[in-house]
C-alpha positions as CSV (number, residue, x, y, z in Angstrom):
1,X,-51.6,25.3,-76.6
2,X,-48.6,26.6,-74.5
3,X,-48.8,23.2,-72.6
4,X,-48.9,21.2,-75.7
5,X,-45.7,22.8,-77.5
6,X,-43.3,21.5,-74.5
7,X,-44.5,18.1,-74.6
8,X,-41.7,15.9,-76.1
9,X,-42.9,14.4,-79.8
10,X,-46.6,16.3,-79.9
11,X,-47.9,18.4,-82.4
12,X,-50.2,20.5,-80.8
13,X,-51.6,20.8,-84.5
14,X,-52.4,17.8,-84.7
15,X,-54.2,17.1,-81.8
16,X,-56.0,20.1,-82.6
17,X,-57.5,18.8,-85.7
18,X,-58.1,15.6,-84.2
19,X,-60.2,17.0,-81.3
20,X,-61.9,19.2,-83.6
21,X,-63.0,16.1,-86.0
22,X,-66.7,15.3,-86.0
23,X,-66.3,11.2,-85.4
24,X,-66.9,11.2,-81.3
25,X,-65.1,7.8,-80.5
26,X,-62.0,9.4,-82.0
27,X,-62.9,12.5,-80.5
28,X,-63.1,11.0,-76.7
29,X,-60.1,8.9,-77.4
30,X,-57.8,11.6,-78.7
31,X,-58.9,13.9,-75.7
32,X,-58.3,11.2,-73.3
33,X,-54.8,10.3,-74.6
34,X,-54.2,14.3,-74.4
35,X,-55.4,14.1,-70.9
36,X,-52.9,11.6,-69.5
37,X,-50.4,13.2,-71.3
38,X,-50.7,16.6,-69.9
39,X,-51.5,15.1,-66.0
40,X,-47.9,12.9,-66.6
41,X,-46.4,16.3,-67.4
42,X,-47.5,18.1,-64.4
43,X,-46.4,15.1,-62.3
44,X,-43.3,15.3,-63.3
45,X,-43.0,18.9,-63.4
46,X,-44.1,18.6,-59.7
47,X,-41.4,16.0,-58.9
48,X,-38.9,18.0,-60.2
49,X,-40.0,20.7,-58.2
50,X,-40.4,19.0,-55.0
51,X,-36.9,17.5,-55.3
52,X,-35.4,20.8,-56.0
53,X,-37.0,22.3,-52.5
54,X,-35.8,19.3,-50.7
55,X,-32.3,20.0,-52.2
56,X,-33.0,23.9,-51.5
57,X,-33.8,22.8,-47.8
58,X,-30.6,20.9,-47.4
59,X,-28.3,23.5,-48.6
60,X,-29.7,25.9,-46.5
61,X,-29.5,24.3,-43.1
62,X,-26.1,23.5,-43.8
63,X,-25.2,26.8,-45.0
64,X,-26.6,28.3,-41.8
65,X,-24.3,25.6,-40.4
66,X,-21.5,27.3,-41.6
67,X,-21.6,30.3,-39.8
68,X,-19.6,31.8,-37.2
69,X,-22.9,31.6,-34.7
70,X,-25.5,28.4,-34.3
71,X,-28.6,31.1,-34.3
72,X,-29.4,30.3,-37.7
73,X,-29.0,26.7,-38.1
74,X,-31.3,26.3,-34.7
75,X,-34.1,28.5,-36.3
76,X,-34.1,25.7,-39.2
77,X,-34.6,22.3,-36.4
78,X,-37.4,21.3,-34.4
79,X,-37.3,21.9,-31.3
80,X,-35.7,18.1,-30.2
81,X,-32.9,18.7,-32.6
82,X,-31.8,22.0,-31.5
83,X,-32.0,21.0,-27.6
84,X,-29.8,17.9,-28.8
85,X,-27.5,20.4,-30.8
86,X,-26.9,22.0,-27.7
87,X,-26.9,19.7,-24.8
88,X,-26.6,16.0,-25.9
89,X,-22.6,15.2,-25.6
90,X,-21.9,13.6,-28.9
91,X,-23.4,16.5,-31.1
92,X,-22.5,19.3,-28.8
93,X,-18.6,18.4,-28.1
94,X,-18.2,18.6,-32.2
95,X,-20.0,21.8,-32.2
96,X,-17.8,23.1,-29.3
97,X,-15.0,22.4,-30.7
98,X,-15.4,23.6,-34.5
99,X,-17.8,24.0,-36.9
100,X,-18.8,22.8,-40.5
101,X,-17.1,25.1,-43.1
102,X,-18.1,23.4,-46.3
103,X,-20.0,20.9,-47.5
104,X,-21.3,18.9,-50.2
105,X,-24.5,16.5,-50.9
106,X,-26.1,14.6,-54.0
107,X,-29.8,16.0,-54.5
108,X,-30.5,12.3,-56.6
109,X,-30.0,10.6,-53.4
110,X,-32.4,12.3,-51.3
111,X,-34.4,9.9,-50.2
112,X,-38.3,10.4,-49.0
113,X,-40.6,7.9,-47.3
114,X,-43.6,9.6,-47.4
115,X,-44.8,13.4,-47.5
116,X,-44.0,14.6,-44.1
117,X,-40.3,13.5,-43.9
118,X,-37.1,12.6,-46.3
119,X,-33.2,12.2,-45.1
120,X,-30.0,12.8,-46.9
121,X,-26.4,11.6,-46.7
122,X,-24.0,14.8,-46.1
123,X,-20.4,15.2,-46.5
124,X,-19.2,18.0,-43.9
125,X,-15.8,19.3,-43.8
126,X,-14.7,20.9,-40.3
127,X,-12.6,23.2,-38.9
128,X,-11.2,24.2,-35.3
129,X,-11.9,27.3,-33.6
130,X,-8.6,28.9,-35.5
131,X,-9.8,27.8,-38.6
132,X,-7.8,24.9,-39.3
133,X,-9.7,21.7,-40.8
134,X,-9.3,18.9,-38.4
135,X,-11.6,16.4,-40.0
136,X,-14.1,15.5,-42.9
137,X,-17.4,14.0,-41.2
138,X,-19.8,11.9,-43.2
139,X,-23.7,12.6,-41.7
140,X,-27.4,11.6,-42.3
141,X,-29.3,13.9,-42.1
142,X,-33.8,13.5,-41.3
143,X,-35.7,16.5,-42.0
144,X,-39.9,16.4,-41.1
145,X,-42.5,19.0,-42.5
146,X,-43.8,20.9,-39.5
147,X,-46.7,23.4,-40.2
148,X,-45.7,23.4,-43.9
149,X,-41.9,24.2,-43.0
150,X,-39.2,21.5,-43.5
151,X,-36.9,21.5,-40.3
152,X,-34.2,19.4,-39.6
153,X,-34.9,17.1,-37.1
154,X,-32.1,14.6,-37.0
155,X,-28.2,15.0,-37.4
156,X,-26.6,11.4,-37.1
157,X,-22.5,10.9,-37.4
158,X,-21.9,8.2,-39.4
159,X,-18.5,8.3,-39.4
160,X,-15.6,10.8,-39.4
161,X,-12.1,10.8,-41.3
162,X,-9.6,12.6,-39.7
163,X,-7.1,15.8,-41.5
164,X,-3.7,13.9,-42.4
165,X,-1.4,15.2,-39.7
166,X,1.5,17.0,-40.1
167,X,4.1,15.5,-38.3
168,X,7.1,14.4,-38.2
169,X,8.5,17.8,-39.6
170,X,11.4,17.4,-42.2
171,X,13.4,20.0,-39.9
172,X,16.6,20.5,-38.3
173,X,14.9,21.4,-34.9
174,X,11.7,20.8,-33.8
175,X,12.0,23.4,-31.3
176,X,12.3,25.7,-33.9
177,X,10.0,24.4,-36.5
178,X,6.8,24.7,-34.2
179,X,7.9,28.3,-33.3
180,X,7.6,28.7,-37.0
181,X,4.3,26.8,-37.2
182,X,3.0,28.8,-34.4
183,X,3.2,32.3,-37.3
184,X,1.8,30.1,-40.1
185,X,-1.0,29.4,-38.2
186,X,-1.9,33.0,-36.7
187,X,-1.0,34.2,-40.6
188,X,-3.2,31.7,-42.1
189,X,-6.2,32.3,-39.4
190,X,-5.7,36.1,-40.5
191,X,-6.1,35.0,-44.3
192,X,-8.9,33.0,-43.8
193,X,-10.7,35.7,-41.9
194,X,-10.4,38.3,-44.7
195,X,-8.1,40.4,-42.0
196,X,-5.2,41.2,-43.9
197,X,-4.1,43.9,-41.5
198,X,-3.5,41.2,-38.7
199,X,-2.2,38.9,-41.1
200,X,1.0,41.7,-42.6
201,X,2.0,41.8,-38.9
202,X,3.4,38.1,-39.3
203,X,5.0,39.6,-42.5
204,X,8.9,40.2,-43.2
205,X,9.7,43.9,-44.7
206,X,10.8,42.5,-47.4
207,X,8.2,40.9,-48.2
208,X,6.2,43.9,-48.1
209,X,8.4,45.6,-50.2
210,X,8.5,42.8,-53.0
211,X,4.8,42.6,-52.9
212,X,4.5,46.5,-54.3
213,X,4.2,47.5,-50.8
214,X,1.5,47.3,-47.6
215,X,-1.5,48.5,-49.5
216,X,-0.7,45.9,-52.7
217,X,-0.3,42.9,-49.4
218,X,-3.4,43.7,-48.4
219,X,-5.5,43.5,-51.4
220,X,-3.2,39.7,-52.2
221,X,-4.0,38.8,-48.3
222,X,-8.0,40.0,-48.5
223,X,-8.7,37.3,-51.0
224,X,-11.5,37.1,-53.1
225,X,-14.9,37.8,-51.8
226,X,-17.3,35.0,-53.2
227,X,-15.9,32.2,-53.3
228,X,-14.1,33.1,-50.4
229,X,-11.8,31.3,-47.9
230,X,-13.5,29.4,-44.8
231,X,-10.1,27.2,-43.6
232,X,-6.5,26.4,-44.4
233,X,-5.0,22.9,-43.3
234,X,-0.7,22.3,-43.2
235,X,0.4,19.7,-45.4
236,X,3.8,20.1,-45.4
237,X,7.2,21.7,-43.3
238,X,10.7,21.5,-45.3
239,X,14.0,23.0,-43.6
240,X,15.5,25.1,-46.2
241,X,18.2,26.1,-44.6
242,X,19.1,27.0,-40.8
243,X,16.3,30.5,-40.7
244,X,13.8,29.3,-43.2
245,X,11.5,26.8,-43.7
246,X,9.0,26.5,-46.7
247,X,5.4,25.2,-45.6
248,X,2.5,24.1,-48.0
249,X,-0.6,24.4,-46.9
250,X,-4.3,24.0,-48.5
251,X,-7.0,27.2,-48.3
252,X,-10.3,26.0,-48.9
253,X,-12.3,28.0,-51.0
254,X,-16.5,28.0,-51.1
255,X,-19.2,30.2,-52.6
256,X,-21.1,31.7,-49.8
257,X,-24.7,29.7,-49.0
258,X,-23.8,26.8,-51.4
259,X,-22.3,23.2,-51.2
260,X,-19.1,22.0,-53.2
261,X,-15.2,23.0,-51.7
262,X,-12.2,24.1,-54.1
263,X,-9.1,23.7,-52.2
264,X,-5.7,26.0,-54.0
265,X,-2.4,25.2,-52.7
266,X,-0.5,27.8,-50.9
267,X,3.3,28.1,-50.5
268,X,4.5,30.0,-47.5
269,X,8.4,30.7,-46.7
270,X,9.1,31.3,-42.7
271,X,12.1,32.9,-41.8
272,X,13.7,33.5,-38.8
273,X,14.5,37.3,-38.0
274,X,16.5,38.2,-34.8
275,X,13.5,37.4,-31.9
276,X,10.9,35.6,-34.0
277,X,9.8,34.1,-37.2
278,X,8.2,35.7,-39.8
279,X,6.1,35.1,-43.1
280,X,8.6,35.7,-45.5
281,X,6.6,34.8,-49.0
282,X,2.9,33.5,-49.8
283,X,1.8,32.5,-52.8
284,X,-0.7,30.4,-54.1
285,X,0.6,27.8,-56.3
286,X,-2.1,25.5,-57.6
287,X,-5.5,23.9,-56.8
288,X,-5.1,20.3,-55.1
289,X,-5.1,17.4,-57.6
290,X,-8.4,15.3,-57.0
291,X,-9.5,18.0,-54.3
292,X,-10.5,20.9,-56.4
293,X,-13.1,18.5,-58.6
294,X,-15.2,18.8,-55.5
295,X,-16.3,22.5,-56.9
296,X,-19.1,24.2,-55.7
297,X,-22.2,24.4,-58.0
């Protein structure tokens, strides 16, 4: 009776004594009834599985998406995709120049035609070869069923919003302001990459010393580990006064193989020493307004 007890408003009891009861019409009839109840369970027990593969499927491709190398993503699409992924010009330039570095899809609006193939709407957030997110891309994606595998076998841009841009700086001199911005983004590409030695090289002394010293920087620079960060973006430069200048900036965090982005403000302080700027303080402040609802599940 295991079946029967997780069927909504049955007693198996019941059903029992009914099946068990020596009148034959209500015998066949109560054994019928049980039938259709227990082949609409499995149905929907199999459609609930089915969706959660497709989702399973979609998460992975893009996950593989993510990585620093295509080898993984390309074992996941049929062979027209991948040579499209690498040759046609209006996939290829985006992969050239950047990659996906999170992402986020609804499993309810998977949709599937028939057996062998279903598609998906995908929102794709991307990043340039120094980690910085350049643009949030909207795709459809087709998958097909080949020898019992799903595979990707279409990636279509629908369209593509780009990162808000930076400029005009709030600064005394330009000049000076992208010498500044020139550390923030070496620093930041350091963060992102969990390399917290090459990012306390774009560090004052000071701030060494106020942050408990070089081994206490590198554990606040390492970040966490899952959900880690994949890409920063600038959203602000303010003059402070003549040798510093305070820039915000967004580091987007994701949990490794899954979809969903949570992006934490950062404050940095640049300040100019007697040859070059350096990162003076970095903390992180708060997580975006609106932004951080986007979590990863």
């Amino acid at each position: 009776m295991g079946i029967l007890e997780e069927l909504p408003g049955i007693n198996p009891n019941s059903i029992e004594e009914v099946c068990l009861s020596k009148n034959p019409l209500e015998f066949i009839i109560s054994c019928h009834i049980l039938f259709l109840l227990i082949f609409s369970y499995a149905c929907f027990a199999f459609a609930d599985s089915q969706s959660d593969l497709r989702a399973t499927v979609v998460e992975a491709f893009m996950a593989a998406r993510t990585l620093e190398h295509d080898v993984e993503a390309r074992k996941l699409m049929t062979a027209d995709l991948e040579h499209d992924y690498l040759h046609k010009k209006r996939i290829s330039i985006r992969v050239r120049s950047g990659r996906v570095v999170a992402f986020d899809f609804d499993p309810a609006r998977i949709v599937q035609p028939n057996e062998r193939k279903f598609q998906v709407d995908v929102e794709s957030i991307w990043a340039d070869l120094n980690e910085q997110v350049f643009a949030t891309q909207y795709e459809r994606l087709r998958f097909v069923k080949v020898k019992n595998e799903w595979l990707a076998d279409k990636i279509e841009f629908i369209r593509s919003v780009p990162g808000k841009k930076l400029l005009p700086f709030n600064v005394e001199s330009e000049k000076r302001a992208k010498l500044a911005l020139a550390v923030v983004k070496k620093f930041m590409k350091a963060v992102v990459n969990r390399n917290p030695k090459a990012a306390i090289q774009f560090t004052t002394q000071e701030f060494q010393t106020n942050a408990g010293g070089q081994e206490q920087l590198e554990q606040l620079l390492a970040g966490p580990a899952d959900p880690h960060y994949t890409a920063y973006d600038l959203r602000s430069l303010i003059q402070k006064d003549k040798k510093e200048i305070e820039i915000k900036a967004g580091l987007y965090s994701v949990r490794k193989g899954k979809k969903g982005v949570e992006i934490i403000e950062a404050r940095l302080i640049a300040r100019q020493g007697k040859t070059d700027w350096n990162i003076d303080n970095f903390q992180l402040e708060r997580r975006s307004d609106g932004e951080s609802k986007r979590n990863a599940s």
